[in-house]
N, C-alpha and C positions, 0 to 999 in steps of 0.2 A: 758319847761318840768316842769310839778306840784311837789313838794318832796313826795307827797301824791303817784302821782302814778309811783312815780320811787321807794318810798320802797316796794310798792305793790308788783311792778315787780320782787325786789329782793328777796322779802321774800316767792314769789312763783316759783322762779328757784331755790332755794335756797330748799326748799321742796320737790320739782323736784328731784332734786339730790340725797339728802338724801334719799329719797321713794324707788331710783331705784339707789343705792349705789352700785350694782355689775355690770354696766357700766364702761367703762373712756369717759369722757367726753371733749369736746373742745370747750372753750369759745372764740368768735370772735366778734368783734366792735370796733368801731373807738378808738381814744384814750378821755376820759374819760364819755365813755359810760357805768360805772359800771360794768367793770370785776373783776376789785380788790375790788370793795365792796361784788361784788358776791363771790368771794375768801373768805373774811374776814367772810361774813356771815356764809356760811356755816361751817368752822372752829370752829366759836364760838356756835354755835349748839352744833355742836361735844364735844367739851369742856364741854360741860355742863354734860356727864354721860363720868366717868373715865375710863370705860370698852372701849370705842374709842377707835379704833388706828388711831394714823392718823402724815403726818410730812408737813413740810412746808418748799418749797424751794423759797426764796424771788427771784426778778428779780434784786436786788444788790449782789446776793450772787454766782457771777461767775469769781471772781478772783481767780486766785492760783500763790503766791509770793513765788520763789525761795530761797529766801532771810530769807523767814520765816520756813524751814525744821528743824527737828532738828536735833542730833543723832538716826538711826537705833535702837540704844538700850535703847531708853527712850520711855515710856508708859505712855500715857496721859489719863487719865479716862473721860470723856464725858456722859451728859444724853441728851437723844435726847428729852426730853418733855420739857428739861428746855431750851434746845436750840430752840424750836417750839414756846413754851409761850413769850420768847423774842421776836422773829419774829413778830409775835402776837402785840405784844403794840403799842399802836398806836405812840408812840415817836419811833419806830424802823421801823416799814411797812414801806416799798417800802423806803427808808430812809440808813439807816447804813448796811453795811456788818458786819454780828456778827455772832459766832458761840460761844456761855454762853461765859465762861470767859478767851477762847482764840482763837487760832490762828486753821483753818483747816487742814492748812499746817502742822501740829505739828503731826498728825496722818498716815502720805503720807506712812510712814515705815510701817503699822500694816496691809496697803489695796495693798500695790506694787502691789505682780503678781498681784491680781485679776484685776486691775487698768489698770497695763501695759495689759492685757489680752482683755479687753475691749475698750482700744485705739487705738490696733495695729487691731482689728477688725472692727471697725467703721471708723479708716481713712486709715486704709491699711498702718501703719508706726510703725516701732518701737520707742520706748523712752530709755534715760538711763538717769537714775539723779545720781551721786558722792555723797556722803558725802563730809562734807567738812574736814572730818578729816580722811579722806582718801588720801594717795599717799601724805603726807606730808603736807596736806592744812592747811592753820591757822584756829585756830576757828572764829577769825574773818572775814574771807569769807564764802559767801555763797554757796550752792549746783551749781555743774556744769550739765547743761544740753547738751545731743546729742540727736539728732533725726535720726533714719536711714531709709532710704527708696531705694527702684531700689536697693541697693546696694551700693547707696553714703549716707556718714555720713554727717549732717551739726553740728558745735558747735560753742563754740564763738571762735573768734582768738585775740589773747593777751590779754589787758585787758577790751576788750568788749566780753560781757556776752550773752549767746545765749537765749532768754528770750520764752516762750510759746505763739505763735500770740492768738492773742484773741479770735477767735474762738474754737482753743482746751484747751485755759483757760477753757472758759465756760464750752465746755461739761467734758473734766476732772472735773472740781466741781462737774457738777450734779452729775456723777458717782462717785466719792468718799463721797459725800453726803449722795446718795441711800447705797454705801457698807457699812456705818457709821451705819447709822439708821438698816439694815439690822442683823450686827453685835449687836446692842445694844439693840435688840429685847427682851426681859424672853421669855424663853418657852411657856410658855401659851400666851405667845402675839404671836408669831407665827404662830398658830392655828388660828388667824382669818384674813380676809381679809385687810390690814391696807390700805390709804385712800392716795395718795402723792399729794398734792397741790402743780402747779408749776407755777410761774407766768411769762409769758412772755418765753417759751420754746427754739425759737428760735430765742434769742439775741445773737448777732454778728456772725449769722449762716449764708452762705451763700445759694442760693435755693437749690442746690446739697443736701447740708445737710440736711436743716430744711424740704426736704420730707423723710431725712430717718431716723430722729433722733427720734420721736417718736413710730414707730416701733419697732426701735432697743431698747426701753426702754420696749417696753410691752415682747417684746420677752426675754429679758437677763433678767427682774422681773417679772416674770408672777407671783408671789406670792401679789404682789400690785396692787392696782385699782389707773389710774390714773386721776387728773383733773387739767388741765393747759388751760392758756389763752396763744392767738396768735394774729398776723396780719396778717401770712403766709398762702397764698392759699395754697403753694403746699405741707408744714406740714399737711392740712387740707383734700387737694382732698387726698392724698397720705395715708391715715389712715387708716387701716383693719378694724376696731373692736370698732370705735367712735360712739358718739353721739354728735354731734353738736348745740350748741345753741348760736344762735344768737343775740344780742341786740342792740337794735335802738331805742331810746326816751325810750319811757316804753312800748314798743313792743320786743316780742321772736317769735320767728322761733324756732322749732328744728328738725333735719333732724335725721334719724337713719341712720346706712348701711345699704343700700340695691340694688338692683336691679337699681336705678334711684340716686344712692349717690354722683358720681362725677358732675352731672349736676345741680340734688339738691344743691351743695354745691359751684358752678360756681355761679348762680342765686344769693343765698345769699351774696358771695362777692361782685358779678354786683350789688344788693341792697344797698350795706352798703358801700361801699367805691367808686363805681361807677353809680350813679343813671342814669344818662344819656344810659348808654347801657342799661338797658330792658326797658325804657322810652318807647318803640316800641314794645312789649310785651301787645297788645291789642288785642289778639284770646288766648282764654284758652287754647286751644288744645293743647295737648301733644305734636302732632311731631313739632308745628310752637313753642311750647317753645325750644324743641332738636333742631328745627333746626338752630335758632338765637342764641342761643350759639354756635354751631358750624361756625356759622358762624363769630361768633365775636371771635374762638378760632383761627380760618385761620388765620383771618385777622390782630390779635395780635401776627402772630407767635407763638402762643403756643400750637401749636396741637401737641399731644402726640400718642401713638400707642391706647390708649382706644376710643380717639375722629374716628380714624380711623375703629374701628371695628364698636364701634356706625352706623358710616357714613354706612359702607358696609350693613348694618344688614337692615335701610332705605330705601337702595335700593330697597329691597323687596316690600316696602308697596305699599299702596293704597294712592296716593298723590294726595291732590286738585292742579290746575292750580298755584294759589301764593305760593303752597309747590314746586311744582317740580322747579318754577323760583328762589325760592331758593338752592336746591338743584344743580340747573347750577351755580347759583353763587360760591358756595363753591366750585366747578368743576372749575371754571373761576379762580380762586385765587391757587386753587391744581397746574393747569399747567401755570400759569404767565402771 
């Protein structure tokens, strides 16, 4: 790959974006296929006229330490542009977990309900964190956590400590992140559209999740336009309201929603991380493209209820000879 024409490519996805800024977008490619250059680029665009809004959540910045809570009754002031411009440096990208000159966790007390509100939403479980200067605790322990769920409570027993599995690390951070930057808005900044750059969405998300976390993000802030990089097909087929672009050497794809998105968006992953499945993808035609995805969707076990309407909806058409001996195949594989 030339450097000539991979900044080409960046500096016109990068344009892309910016032109058509009232999108959310989903960046997909291998790993260091220039998404987080694509990140960094258009960031530093933005940066350049101060009227921007825009925030930036690194792909290191999905811890949340129990240990680091403070008191309920202490107020920690935070700028979210100084905490974005740090992210920003290239001694910090994809690098250090920082939020300016402290700790996340120092803020847990100012975002609770809304926090707890949007946890107990998105995994179906309550949370309760202690003070630690609560019920007699020393200041030198840390916050006690329980989880409750069905009805059973889990926490820790004696002196081991019930810690947050890392999956609801992660999205607990974005969402205290998002209510952070939310809250530390001016007035007049809230009047416009602001911009959330997220890199790497669904780290240590399992598939369950990573198809419904970005939803749940546009849905709980529809006040933000989002743009975040992934590997996850099903964050990706799973999207209402994306624009997808693709990258591979100094080539883009980019798919909109629409009518043909989940198939469009199967294709691109079969490109970019599985070249071998549309290797066989030599008749243009529409239904022999739907149908060797579908048929590769059988075959992987991953056919969903949409590949099934798809399928039904075929049945209808007008099929050549090599169409319908496909469409018995995927019949052949339906009943075992």
């Amino acid at each position: 790959m030339s450097t000539k024409g991979f900044r080409r490519l960046i500096n016109e996805v990068t344009k892309y974006i910016l032109e058509n800024s009232d999108r959310n977008y989903i960046l997909i490619g291998e790993n260091t296929s220039g998404k987080s250059e694509l990140l960094s680029s258009a960031m530093k665009e933005l940066k350049k006229d101060s009227n921007n809004i825009f925030y930036f959540i690194d792909s290191v910045n999905r811890t949340f330490h129990l240990k680091d809570i403070g008191y309920s009754g202490e107020r920690k002031e935070f700028n979210y542009i100084e905490i974005r411009n740090q992210r920003m440096d290239n001694n910090q990208f994809n690098k250090l977990d920082t939020f300016g000159m402290g700790k996340i966790e120092s803020i847990y007390w100012m975002h609770e309900i809304e926090l707890k509100e949007l946890i107990k939403e998105f995994f179906n479980l309550n949370i309760d964190i202690k003070e630690y200067n609560q019920e007699g605790f020393l200041v030198s322990q840390k916050a006690k956590l329980e989880i409750k769920k069905n009805g059973r409570s889990l926490q820790g027993k004696g002196d081991e400590e019930l810690n947050f599995p890392n999956g609801m690390q992660a999205v607990l951070r974005i969402f205290l992140e998002l209510l952070f930057f939310k809250s530390n808005l001016h007035t007049d900044e809230q009047q416009k559209k602001a911009i959330i750059f997220i890199e790497e969405l669904d780290l240590y998300l399992s598939e369950n999740y990573s198809s419904r976390i970005f939803n749940f993000l546009e849905k709980k802030f529809p006040e933000f336009r989002f743009v975040i990089s992934t590997h996850s097909r099903e964050l990706t087929l799973s999207a209402e309201t994306a624009t997808v672009i693709a990258i591979k050497g100094t080539n883009k794809k980019i798919v909109n929603n629409g009518e043909n998105y989940q198939l469009d968006v199967d294709e691109l992953f079969a490109d970019i991380f599985h070249t071998e499945e549309i290797s066989m993808h030599s008749n243009e035609d529409e239904l022999d493209r739907k149908l060797r995805i579908l048929l590769n969707r059988k075959i992987s076990e991953s056919w969903e209820d949409r590949d099934q309407k798809i399928f039904e909806e075929m049945l209808e058409a007008k099929l050549l000879p090599h169409q319908k001996f496909l469409m018995d195949e995927i019949e052949r594989w339906t009943n075992g």
